[in-house]
N, CA, C and O of each residue as an XYZ file, in Angstrom:
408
protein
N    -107.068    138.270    -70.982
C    -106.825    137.452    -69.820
C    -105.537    136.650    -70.076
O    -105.419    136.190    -71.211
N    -104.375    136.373    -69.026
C    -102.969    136.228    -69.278
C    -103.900    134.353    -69.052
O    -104.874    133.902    -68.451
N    -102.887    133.882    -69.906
C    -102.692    132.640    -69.827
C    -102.213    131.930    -68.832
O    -101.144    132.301    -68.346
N    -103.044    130.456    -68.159
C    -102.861    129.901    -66.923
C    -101.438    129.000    -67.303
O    -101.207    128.258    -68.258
N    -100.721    129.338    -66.306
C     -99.512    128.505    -66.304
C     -99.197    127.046    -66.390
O    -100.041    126.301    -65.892
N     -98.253    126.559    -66.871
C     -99.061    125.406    -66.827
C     -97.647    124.658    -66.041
O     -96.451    124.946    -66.089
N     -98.427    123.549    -65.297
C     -97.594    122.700    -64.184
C     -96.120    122.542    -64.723
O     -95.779    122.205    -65.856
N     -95.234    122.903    -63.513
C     -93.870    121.852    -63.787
C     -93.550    120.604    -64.375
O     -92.597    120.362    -65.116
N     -94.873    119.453    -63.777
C     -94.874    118.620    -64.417
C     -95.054    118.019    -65.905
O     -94.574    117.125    -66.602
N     -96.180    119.192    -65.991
C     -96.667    118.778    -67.194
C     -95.521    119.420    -68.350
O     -95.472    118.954    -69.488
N     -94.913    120.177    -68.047
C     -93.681    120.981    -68.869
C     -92.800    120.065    -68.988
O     -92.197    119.972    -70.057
N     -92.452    118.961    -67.657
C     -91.006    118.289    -68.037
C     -91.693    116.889    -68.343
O     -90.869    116.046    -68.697
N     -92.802    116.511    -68.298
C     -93.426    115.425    -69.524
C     -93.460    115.645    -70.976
O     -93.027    114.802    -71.762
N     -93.887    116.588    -71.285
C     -93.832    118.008    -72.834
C     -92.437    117.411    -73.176
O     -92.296    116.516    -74.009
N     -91.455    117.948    -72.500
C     -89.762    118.272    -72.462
C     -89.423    116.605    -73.270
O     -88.809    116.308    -74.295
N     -90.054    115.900    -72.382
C     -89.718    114.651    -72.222
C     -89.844    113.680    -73.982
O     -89.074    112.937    -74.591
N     -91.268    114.235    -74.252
C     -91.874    113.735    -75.417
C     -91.384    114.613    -76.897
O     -91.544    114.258    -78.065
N     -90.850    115.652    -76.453
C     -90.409    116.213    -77.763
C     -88.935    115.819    -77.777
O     -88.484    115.570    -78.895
N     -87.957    115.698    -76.559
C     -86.995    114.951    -76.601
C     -86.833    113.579    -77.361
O     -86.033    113.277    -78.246
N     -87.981    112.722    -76.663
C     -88.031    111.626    -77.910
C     -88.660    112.118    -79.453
O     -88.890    111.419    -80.440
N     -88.765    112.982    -79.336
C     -89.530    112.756    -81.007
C     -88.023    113.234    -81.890
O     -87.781    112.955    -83.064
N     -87.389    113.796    -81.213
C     -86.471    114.945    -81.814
C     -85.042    113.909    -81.790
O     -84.074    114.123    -82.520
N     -85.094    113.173    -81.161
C     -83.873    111.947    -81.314
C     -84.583    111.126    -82.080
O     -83.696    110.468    -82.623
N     -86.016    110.569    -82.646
C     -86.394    109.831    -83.575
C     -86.001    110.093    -84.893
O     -85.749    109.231    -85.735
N     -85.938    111.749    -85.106
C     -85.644    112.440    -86.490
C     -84.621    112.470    -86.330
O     -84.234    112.529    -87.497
N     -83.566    112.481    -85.609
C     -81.731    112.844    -85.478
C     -81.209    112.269    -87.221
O     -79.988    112.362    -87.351
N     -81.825    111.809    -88.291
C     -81.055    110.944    -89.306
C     -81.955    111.107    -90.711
O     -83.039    110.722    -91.148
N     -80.580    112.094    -91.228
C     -80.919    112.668    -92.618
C     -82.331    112.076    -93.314
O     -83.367    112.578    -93.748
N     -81.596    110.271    -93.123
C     -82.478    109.473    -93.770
C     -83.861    109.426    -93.800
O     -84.770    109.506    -94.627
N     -83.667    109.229    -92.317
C     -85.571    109.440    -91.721
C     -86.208    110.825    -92.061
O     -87.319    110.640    -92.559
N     -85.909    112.069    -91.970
C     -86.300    112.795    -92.264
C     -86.482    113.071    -93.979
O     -87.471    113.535    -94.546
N     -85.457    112.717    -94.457
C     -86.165    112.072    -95.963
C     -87.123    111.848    -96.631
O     -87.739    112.325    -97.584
N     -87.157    110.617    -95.626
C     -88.351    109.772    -95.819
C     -89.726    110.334    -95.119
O     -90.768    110.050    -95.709
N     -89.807    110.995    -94.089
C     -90.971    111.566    -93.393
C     -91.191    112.907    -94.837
O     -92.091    113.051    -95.665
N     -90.364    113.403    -94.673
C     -90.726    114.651    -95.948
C     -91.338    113.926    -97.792
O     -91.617    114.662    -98.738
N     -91.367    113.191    -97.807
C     -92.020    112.595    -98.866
C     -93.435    111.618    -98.417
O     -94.011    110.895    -99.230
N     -93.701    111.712    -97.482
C     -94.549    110.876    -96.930
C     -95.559    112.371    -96.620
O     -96.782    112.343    -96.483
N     -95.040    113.121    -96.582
C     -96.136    114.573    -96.778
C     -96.661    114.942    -97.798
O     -97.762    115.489    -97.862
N     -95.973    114.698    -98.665
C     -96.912    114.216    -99.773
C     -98.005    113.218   -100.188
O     -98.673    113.548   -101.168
N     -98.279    112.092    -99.612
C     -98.941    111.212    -99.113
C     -98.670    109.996    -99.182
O     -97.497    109.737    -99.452
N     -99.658    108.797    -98.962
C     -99.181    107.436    -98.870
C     -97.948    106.910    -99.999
O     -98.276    107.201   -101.149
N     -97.006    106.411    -99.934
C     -95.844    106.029   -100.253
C     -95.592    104.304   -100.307
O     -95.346    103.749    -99.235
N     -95.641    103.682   -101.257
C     -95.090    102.181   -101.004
C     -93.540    102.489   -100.878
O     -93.031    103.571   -101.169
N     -92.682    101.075   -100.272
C     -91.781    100.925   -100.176
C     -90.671    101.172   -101.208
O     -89.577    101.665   -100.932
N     -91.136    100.714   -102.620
C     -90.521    100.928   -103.553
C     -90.545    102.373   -104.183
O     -89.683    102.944   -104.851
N     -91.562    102.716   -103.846
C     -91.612    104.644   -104.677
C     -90.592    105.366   -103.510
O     -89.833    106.254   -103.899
N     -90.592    104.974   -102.101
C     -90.062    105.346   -100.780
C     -88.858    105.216   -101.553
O     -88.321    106.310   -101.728
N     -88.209    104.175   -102.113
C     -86.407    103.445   -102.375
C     -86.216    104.598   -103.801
O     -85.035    104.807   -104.079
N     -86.839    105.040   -104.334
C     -86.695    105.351   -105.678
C     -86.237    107.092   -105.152
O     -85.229    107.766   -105.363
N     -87.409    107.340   -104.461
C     -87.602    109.066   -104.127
C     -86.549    109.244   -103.183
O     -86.146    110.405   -103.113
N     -85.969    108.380   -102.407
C     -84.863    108.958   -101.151
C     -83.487    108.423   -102.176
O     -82.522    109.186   -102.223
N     -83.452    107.593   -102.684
C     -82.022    106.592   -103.551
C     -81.717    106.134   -102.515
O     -80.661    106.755   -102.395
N     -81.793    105.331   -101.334
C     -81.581    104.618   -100.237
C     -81.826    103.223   -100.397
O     -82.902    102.710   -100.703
N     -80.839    102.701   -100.187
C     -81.113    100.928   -100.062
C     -82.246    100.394    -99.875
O     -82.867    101.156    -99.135
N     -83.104     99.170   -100.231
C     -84.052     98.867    -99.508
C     -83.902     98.177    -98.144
O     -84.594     98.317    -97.136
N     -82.829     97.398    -98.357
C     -82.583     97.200    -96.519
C     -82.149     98.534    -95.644
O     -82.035     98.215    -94.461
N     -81.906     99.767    -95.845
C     -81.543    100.727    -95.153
C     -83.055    101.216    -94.766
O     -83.565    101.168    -93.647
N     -83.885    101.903    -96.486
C     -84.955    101.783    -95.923
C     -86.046    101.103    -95.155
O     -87.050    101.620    -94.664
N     -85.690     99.921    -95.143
C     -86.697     98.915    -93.626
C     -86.251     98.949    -92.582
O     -86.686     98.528    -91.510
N     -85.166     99.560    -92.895
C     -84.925     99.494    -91.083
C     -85.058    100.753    -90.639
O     -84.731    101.018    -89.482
N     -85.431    101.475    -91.272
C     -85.728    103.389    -91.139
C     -86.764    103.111    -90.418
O     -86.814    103.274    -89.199
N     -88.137    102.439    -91.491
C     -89.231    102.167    -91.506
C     -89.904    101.418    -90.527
O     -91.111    101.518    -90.304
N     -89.111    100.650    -89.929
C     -89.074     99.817    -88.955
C     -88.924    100.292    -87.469
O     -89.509     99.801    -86.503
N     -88.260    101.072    -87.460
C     -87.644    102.180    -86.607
C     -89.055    102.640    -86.340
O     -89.873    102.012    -85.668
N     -89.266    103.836    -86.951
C     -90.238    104.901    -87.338
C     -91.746    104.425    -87.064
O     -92.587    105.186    -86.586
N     -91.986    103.190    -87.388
C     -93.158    102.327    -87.254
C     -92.949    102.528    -85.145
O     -93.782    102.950    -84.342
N     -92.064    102.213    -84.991
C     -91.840    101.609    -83.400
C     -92.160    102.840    -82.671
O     -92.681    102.895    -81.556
N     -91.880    103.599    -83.242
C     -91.569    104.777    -82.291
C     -92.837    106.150    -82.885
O     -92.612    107.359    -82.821
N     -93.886    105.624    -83.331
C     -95.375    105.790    -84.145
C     -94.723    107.386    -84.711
O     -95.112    108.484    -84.314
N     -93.784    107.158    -85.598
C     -93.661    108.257    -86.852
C     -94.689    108.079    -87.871
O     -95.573    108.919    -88.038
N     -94.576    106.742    -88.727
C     -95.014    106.299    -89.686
C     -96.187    104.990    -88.670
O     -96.105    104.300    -87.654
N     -97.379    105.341    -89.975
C     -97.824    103.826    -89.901
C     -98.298    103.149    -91.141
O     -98.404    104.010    -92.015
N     -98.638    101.938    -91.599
C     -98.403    101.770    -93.114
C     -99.975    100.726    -93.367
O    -100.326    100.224    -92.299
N    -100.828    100.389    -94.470
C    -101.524     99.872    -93.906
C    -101.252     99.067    -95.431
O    -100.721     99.631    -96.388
N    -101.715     97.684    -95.441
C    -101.924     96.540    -96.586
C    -102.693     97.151    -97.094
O    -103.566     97.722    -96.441
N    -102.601     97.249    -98.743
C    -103.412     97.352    -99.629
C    -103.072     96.221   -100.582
O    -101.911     96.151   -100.985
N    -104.067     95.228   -101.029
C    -103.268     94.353   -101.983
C    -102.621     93.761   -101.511
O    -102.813     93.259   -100.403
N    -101.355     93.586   -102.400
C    -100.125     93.345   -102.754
C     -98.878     94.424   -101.467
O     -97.865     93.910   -100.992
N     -99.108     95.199   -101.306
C     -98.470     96.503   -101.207
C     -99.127     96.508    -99.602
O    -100.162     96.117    -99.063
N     -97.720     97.278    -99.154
C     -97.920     98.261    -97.655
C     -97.545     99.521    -98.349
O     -96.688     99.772    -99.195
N     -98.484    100.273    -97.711
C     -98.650    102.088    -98.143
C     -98.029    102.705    -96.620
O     -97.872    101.859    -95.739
N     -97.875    103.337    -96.477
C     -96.652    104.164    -95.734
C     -97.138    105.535    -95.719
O     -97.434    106.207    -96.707
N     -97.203    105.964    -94.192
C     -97.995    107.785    -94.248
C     -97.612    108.013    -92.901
O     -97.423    107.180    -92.014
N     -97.486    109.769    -92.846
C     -97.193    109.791    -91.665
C     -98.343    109.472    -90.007
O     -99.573    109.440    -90.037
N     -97.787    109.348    -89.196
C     -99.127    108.634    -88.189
C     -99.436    109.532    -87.106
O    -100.183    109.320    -86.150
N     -98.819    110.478    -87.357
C     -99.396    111.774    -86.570
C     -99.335    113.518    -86.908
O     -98.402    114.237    -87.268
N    -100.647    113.776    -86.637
C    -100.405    115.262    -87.266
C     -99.444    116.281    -86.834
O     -99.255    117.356    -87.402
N     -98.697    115.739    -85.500
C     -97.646    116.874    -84.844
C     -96.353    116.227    -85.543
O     -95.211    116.669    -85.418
N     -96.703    115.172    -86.256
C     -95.060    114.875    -86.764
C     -94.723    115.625    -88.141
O     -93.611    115.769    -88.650
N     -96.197    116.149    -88.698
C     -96.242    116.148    -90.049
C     -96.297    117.570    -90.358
O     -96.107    117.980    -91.503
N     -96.654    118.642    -88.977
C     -96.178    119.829    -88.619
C     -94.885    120.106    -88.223
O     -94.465    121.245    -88.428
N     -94.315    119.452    -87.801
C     -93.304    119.448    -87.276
C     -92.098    119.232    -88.608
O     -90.966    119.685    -88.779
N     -92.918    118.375    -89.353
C     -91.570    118.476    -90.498
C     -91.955    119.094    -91.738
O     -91.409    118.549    -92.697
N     -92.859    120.234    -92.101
C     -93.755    121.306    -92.319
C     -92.612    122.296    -91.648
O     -91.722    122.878    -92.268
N     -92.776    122.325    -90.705
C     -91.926    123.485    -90.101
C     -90.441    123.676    -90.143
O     -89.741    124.671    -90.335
N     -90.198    122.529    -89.926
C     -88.511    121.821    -90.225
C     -88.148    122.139    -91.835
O     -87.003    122.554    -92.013
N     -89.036    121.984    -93.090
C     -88.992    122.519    -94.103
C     -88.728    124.307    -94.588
O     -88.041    124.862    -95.446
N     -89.425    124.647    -93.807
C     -89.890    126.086    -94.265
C     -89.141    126.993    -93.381
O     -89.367    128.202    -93.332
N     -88.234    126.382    -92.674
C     -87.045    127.071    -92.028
C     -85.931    126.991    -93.198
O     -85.408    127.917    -93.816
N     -85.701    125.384    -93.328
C     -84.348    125.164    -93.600
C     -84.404    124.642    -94.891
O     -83.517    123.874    -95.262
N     -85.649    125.062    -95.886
C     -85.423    124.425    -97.300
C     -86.211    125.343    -98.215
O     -86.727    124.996    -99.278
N     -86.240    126.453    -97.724
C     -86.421    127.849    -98.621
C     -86.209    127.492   -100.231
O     -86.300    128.381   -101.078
């Protein structure tokens, strides 16, 4: 059975949301940082060590990324832990890998 088509609308909402996701990643940096965060929760400082990125560069990545629900990070302790906050972001840079980092 052929697959039901699916609305105009709902295609240029789709369009709409991968547009933003895909200008969220536009920056080496961020994607960096999302690709080590696939590995799992990340403090700030293992984040500064594993990318070699400033720590003010990295908060404002992080900061970014938080806003725009890439990352979300939760208090432990002492420490904010850092992971990615959605499973299509974490496919998505899964896939972004295994194209372009053979």
């Amino acid at each position: 059975m052929p697959a039901k088509p699916i609305s105009i609308s709902k295609l240029k909402d789709s369009c709409e949301d991968v547009s933003a996701l895909l200008r969220a990643l536009s920056h080496p940096g961020r994607l960096l940082v999302l690709d080590h965060l696939l590995q799992g929760e990340k403090t700030v400082s293992e984040l500064q060590e594993l990318c070699g990125i400033s720590q003010s560069q990295l908060s404002q990545f992080l900061g970014r990324m938080k806003l725009e629900g890439l990352v979300a990070c939760e208090k432990k302790g002492r420490f904010c832990y850092y992971r990615t906050a959605s499973p299509k972001v974490s496919r998505l840079i899964t896939a972004i890998n295994s194209i372009y980092c053979k």
